[in-house]
N, CA, C and O atoms as a Tripos MOL2 file, in Angstrom:
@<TRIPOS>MOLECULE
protein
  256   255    64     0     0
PROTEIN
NO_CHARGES

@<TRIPOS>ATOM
      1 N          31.9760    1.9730   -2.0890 N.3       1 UNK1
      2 CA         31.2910    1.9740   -0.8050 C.3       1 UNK1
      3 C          29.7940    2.2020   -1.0310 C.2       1 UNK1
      4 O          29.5320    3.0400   -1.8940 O.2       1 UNK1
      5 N          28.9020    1.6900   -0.4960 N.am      2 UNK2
      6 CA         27.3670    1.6730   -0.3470 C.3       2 UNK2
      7 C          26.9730    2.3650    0.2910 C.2       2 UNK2
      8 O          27.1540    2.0720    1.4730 O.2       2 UNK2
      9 N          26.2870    3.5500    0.0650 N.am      3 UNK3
     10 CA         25.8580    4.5550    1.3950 C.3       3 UNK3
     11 C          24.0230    3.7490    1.1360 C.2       3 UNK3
     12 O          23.1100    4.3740    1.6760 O.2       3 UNK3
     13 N          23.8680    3.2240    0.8170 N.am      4 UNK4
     14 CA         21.8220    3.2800    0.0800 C.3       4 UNK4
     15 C          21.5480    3.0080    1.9060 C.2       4 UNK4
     16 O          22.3810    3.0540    2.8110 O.2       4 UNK4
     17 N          20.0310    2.7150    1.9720 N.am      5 UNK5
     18 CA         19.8560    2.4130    3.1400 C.3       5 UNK5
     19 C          19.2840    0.9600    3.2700 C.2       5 UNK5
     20 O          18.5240    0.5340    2.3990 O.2       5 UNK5
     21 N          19.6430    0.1860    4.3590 N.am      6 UNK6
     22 CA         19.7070   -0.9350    4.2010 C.3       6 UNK6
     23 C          18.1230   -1.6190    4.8790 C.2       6 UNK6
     24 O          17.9400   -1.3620    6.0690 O.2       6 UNK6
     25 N          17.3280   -2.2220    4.3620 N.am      7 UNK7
     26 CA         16.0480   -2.7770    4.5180 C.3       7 UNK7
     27 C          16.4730   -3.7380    4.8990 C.2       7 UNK7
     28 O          17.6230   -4.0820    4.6240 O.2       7 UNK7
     29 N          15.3870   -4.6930    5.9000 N.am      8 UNK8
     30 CA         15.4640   -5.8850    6.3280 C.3       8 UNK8
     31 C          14.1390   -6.7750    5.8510 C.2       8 UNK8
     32 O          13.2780   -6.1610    5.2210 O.2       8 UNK8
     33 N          13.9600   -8.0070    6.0860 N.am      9 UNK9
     34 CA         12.6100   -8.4960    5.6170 C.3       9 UNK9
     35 C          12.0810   -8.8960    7.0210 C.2       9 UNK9
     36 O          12.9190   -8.7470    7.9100 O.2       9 UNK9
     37 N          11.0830   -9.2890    7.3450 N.am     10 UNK10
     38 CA         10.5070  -10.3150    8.4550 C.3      10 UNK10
     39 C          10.6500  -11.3300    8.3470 C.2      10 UNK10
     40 O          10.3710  -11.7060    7.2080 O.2      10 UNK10
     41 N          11.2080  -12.6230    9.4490 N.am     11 UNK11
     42 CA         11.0920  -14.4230    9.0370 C.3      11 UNK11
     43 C           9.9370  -14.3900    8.9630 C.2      11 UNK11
     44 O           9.5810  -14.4710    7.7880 O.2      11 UNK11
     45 N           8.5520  -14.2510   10.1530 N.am     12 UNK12
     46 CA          7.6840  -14.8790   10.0470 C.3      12 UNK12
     47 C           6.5100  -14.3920    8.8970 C.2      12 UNK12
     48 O           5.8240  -15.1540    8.2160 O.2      12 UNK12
     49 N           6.4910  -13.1940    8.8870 N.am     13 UNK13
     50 CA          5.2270  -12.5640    7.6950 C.3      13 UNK13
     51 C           6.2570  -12.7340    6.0280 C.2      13 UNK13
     52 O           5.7680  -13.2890    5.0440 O.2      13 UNK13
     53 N           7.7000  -12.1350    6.0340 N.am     14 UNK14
     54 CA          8.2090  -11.9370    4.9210 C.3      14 UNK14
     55 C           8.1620  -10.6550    4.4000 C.2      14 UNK14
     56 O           8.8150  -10.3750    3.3950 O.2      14 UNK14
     57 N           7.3770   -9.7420    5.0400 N.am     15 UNK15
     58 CA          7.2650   -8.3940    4.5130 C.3      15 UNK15
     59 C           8.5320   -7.2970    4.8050 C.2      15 UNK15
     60 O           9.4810   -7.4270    5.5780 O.2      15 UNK15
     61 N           8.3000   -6.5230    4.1820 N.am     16 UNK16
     62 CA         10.0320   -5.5240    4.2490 C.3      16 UNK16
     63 C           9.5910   -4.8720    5.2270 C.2      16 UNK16
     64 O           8.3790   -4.7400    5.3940 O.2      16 UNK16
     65 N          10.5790   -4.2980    6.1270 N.am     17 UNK17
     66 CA         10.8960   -3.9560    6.8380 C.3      17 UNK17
     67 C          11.6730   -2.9020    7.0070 C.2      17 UNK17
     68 O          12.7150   -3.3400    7.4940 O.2      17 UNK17
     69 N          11.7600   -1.6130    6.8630 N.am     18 UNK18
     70 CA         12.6690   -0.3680    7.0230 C.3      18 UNK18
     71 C          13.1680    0.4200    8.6300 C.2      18 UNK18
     72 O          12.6700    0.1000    9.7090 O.2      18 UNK18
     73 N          13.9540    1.1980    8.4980 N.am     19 UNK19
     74 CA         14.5410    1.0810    9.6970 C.3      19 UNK19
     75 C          13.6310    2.0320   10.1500 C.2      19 UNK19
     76 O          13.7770    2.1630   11.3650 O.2      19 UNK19
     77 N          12.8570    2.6720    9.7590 N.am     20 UNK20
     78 CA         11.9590    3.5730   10.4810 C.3      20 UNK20
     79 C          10.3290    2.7230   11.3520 C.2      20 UNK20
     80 O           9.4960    3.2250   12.1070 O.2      20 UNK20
     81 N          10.4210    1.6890   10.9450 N.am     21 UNK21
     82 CA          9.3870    0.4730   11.0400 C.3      21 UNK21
     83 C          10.3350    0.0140   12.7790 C.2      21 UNK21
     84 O           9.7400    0.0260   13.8570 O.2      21 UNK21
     85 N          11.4500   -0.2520   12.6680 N.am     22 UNK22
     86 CA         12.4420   -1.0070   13.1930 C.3      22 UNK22
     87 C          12.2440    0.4060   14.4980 C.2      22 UNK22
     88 O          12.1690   -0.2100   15.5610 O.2      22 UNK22
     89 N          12.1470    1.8230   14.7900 N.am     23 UNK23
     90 CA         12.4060    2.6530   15.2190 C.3      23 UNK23
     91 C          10.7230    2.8050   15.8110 C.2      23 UNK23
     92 O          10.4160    3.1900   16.9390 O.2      23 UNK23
     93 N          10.2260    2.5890   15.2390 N.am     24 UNK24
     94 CA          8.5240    2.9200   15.7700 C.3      24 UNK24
     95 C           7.9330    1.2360   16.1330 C.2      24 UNK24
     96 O           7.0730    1.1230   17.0060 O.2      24 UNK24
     97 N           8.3450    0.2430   15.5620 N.am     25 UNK25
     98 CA          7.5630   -1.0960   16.1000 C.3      25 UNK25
     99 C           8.3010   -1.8880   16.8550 C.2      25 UNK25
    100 O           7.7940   -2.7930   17.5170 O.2      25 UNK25
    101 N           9.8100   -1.5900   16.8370 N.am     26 UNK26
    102 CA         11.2260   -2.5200   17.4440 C.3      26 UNK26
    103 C          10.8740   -3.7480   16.3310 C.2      26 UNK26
    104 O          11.0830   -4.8700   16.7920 O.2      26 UNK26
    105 N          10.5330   -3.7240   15.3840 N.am     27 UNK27
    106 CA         10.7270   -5.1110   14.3740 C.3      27 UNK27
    107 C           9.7460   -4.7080   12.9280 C.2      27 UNK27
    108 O           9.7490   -3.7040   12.2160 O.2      27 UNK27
    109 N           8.9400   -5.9780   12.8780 N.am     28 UNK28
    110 CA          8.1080   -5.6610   11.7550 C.3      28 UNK28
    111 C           6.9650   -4.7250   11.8240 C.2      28 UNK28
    112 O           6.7970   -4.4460   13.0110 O.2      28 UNK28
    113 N           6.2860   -4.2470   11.2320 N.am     29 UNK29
    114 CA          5.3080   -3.2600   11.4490 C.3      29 UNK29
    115 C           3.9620   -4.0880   11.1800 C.2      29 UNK29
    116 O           2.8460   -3.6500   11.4600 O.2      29 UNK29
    117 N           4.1760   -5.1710   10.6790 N.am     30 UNK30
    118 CA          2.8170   -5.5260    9.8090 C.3      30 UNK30
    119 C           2.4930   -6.7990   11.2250 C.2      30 UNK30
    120 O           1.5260   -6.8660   11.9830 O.2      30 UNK30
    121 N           3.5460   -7.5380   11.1550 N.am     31 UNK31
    122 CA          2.9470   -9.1180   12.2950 C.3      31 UNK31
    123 C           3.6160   -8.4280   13.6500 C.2      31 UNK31
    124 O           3.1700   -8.8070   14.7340 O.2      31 UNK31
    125 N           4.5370   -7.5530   13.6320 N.am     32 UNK32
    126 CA          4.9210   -6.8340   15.0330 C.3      32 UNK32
    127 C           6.4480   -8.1290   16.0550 C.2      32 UNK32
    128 O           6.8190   -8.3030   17.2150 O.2      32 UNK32
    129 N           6.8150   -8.7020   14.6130 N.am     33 UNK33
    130 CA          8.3080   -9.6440   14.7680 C.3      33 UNK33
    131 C           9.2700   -9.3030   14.9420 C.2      33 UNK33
    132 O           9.9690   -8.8110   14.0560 O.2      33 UNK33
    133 N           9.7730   -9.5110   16.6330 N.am     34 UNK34
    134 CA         11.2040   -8.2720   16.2950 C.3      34 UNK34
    135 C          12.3530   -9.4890   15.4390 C.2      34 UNK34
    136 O          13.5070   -9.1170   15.2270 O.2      34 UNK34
    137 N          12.0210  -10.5500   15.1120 N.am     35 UNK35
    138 CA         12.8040  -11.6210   13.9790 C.3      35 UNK35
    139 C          13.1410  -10.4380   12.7680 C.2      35 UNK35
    140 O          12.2290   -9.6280   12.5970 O.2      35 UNK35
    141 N          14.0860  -10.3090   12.1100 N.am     36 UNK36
    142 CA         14.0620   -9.7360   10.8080 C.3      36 UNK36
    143 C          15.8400   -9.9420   10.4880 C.2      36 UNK36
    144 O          16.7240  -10.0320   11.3400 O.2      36 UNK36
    145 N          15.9730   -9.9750    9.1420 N.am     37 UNK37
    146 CA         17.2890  -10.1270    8.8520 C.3      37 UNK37
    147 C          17.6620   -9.3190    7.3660 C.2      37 UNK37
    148 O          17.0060   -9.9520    6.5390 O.2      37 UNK37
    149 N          18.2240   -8.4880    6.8130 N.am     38 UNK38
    150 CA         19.1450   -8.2050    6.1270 C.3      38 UNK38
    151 C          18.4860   -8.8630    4.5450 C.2      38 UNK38
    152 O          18.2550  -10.0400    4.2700 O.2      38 UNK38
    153 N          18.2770   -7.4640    3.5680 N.am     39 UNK39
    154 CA         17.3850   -7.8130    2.2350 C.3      39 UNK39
    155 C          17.5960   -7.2710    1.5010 C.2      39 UNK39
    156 O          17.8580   -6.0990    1.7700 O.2      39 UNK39
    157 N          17.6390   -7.6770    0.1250 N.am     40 UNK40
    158 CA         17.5260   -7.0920   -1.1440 C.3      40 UNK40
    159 C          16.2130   -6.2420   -1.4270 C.2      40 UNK40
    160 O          15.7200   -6.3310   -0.3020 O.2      40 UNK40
    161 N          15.5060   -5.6470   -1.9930 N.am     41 UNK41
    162 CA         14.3360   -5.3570   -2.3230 C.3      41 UNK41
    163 C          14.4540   -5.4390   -3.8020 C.2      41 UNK41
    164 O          15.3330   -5.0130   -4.5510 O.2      41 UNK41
    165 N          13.1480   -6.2120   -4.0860 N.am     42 UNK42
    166 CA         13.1410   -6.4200   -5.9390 C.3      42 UNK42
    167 C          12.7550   -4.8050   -6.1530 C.2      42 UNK42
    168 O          12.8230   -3.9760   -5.2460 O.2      42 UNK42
    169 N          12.3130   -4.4980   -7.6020 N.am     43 UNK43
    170 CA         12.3360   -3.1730   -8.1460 C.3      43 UNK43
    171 C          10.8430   -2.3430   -7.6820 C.2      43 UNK43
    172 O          10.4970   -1.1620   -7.6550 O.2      43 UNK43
    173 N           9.9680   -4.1090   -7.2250 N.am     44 UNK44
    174 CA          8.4620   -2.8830   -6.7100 C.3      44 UNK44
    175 C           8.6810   -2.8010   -5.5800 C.2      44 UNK44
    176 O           8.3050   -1.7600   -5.0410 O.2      44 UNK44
    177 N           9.2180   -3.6070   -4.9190 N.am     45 UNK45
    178 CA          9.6020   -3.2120   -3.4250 C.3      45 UNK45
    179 C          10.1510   -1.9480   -2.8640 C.2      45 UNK45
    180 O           9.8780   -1.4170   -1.7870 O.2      45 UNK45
    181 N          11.1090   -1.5020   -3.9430 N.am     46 UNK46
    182 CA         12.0790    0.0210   -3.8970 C.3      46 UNK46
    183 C          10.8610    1.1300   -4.1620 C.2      46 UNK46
    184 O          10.7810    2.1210   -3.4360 O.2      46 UNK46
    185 N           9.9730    0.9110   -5.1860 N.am     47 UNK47
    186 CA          8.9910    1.9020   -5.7170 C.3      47 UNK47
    187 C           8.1190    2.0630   -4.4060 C.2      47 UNK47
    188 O           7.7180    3.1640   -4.0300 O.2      47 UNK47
    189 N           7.8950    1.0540   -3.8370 N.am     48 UNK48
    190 CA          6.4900    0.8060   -2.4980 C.3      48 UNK48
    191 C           7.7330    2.0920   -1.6050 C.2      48 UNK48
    192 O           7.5920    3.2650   -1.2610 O.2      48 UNK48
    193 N           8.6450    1.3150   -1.5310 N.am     49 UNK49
    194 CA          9.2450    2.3970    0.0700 C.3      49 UNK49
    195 C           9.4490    3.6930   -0.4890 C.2      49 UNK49
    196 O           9.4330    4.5520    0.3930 O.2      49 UNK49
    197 N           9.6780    4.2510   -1.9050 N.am     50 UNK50
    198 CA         10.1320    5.8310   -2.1500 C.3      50 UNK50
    199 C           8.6040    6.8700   -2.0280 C.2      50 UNK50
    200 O           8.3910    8.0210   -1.6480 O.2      50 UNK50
    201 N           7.5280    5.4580   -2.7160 N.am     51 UNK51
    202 CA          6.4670    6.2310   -2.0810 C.3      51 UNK51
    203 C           5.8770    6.5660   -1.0950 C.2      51 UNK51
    204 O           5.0790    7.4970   -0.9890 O.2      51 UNK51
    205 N           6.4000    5.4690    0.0950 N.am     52 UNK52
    206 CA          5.6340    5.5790    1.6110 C.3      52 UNK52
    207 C           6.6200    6.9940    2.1090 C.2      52 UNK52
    208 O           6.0480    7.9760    2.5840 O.2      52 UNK52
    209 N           8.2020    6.9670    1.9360 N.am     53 UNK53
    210 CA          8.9840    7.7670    2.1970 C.3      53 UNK53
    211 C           9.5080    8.6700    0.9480 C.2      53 UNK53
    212 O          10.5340    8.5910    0.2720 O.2      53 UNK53
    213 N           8.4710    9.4990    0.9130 N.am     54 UNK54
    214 CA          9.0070   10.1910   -0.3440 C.3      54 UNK54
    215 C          10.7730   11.7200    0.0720 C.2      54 UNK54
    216 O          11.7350   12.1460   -0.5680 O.2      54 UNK54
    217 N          10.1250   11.9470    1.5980 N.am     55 UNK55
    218 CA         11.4680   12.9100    1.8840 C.3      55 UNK55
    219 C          12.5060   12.5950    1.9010 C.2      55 UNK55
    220 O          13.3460   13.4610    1.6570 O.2      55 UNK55
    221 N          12.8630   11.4950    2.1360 N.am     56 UNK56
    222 CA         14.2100   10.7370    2.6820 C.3      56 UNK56
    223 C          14.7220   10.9980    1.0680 C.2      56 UNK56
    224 O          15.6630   11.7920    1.0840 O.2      56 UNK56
    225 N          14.3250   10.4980   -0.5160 N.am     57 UNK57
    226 CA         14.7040   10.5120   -1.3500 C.3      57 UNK57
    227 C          14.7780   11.9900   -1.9580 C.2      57 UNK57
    228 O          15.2090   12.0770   -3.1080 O.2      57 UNK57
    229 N          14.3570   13.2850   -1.2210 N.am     58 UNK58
    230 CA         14.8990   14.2220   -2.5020 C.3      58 UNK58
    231 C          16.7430   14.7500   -2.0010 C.2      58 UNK58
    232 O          17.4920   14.4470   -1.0730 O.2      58 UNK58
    233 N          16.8350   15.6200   -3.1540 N.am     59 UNK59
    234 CA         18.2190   15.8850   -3.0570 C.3      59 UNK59
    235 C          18.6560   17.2680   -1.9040 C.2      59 UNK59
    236 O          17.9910   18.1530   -1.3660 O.2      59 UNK59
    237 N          20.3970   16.8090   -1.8870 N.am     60 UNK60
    238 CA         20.0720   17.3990   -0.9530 C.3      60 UNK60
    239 C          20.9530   18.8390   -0.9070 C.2      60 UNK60
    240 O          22.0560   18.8430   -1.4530 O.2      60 UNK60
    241 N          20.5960   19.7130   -0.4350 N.am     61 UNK61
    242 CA         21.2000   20.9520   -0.8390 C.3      61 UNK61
    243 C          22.5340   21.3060   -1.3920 C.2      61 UNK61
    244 O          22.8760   22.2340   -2.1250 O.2      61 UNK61
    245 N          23.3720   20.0770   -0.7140 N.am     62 UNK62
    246 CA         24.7150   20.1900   -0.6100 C.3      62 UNK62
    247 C          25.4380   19.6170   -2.4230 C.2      62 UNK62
    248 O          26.6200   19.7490   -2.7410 O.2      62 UNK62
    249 N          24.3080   18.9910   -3.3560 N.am     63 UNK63
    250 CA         24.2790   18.3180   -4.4870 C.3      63 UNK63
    251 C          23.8520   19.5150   -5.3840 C.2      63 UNK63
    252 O          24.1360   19.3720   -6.5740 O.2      63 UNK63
    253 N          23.2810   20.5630   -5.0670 N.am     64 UNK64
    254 CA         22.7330   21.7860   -5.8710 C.3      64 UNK64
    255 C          24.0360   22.6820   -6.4000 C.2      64 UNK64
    256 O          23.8550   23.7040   -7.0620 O.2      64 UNK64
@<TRIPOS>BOND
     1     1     2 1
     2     2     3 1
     3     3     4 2
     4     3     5 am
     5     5     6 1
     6     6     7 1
     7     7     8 2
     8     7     9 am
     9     9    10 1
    10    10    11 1
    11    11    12 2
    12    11    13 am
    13    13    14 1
    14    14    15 1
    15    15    16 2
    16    15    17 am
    17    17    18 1
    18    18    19 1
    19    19    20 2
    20    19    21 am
    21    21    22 1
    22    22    23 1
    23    23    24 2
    24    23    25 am
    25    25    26 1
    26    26    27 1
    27    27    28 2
    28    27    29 am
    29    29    30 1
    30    30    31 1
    31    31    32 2
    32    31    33 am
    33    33    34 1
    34    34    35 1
    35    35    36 2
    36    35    37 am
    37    37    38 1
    38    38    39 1
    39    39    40 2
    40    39    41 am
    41    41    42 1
    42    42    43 1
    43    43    44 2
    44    43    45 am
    45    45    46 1
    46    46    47 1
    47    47    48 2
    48    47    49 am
    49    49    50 1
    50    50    51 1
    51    51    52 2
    52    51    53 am
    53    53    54 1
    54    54    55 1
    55    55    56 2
    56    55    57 am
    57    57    58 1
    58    58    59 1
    59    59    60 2
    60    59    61 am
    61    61    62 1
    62    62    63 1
    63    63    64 2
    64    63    65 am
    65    65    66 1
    66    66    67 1
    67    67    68 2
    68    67    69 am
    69    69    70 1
    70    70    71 1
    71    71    72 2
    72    71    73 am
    73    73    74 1
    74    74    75 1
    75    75    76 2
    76    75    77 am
    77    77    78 1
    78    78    79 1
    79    79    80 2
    80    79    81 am
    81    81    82 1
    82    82    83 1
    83    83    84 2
    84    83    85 am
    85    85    86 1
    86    86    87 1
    87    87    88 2
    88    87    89 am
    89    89    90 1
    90    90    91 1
    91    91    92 2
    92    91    93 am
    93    93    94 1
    94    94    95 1
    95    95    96 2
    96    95    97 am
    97    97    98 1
    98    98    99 1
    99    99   100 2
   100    99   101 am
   101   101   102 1
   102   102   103 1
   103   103   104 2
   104   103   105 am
   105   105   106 1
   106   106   107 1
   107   107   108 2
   108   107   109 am
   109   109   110 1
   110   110   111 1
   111   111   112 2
   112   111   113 am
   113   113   114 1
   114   114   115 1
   115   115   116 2
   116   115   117 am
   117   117   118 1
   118   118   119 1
   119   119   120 2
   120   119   121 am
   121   121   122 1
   122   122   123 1
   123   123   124 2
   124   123   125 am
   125   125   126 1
   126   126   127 1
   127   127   128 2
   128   127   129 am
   129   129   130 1
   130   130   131 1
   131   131   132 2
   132   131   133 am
   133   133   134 1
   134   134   135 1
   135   135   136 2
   136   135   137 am
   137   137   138 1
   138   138   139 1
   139   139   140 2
   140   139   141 am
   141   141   142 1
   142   142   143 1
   143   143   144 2
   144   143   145 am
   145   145   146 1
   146   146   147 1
   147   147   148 2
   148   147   149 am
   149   149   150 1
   150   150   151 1
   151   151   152 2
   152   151   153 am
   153   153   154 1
   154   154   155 1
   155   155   156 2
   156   155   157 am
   157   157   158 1
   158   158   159 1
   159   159   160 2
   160   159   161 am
   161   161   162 1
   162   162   163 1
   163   163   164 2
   164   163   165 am
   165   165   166 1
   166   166   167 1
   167   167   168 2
   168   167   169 am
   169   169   170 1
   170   170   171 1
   171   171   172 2
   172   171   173 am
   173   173   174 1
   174   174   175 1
   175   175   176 2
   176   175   177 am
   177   177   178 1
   178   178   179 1
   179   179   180 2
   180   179   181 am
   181   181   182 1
   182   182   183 1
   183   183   184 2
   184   183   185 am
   185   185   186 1
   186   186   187 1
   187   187   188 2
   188   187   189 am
   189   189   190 1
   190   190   191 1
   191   191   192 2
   192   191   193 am
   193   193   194 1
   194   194   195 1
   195   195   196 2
   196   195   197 am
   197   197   198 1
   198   198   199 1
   199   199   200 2
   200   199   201 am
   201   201   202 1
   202   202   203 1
   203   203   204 2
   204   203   205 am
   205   205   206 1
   206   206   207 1
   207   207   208 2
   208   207   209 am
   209   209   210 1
   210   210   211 1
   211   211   212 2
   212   211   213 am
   213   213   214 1
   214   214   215 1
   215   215   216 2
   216   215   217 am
   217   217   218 1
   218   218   219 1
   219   219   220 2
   220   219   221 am
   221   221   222 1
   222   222   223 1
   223   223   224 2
   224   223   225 am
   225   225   226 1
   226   226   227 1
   227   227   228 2
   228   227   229 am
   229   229   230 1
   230   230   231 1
   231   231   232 2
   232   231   233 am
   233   233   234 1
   234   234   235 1
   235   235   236 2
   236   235   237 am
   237   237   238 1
   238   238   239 1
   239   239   240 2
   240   239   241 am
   241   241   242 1
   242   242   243 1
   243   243   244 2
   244   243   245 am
   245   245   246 1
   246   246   247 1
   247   247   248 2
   248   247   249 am
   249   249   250 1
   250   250   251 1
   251   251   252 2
   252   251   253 am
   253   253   254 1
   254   254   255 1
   255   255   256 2
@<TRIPOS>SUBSTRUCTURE
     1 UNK1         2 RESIDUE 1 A UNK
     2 UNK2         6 RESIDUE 1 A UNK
     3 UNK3        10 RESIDUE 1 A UNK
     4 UNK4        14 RESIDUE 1 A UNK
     5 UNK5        18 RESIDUE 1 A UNK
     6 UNK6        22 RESIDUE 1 A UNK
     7 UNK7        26 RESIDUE 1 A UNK
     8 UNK8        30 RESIDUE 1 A UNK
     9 UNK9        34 RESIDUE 1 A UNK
    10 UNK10       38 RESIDUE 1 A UNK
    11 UNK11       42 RESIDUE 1 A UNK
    12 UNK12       46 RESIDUE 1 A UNK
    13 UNK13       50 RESIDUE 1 A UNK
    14 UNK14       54 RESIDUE 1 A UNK
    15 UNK15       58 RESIDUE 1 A UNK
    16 UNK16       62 RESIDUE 1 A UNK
    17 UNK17       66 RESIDUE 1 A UNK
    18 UNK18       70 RESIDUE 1 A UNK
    19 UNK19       74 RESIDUE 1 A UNK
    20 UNK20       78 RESIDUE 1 A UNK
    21 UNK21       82 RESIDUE 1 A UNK
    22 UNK22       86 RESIDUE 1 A UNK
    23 UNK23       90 RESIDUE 1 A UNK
    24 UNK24       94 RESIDUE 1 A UNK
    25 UNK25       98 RESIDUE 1 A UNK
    26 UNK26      102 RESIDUE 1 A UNK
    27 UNK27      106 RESIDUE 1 A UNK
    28 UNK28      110 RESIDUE 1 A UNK
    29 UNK29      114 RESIDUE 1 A UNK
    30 UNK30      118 RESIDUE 1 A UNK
    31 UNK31      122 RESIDUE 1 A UNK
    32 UNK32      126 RESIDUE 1 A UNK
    33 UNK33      130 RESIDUE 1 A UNK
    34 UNK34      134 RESIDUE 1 A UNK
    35 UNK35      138 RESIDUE 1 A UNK
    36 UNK36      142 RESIDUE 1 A UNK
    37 UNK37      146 RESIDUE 1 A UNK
    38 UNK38      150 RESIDUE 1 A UNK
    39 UNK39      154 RESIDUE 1 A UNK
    40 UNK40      158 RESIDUE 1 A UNK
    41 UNK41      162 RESIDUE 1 A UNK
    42 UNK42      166 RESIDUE 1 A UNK
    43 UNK43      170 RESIDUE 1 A UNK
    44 UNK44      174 RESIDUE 1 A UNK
    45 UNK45      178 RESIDUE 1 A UNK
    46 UNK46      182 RESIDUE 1 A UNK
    47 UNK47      186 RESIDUE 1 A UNK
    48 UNK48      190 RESIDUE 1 A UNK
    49 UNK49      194 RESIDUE 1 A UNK
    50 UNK50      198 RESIDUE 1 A UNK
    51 UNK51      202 RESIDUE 1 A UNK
    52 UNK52      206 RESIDUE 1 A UNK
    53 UNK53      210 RESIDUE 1 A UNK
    54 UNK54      214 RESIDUE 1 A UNK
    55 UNK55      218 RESIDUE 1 A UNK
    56 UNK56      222 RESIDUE 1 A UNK
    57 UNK57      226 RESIDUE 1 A UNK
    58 UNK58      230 RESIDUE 1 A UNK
    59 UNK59      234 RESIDUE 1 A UNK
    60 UNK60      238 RESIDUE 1 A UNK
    61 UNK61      242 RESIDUE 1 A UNK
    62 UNK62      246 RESIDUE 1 A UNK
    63 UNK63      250 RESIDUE 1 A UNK
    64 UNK64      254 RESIDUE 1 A UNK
């Protein structure tokens, strides 16, 4: 089972899209598209979002 969290891209710009983007813009954050569909992220793509969201990634008490 997959718990990760699931990113979307934009049709019209192409830029990623996270659900916190999706929660504050209703779509893309960058062209403001509520178009978006369901994405892989290559390996700098993953590095770009752990740095914009660094809390979401630490551990969590219940793992200590």
């Amino acid at each position: 089972m997959d718990e990760g969290l699931q990113f979307y891209r934009c049709i019209l710009c192409g830029s990623v899209v996270s659900v916190w983007d999706i929660k504050e813009h209703h779509g893309c954050g960058r062209c403001k598209n509520p178009r978006i569909r369901p994405s892989e992220l290559s390996l700098w793509e993953k590095i770009v979002q752990i740095l914009k969201h660094p809390a979401i990634w630490k551990w969590s008490e219940e793992s200590l």
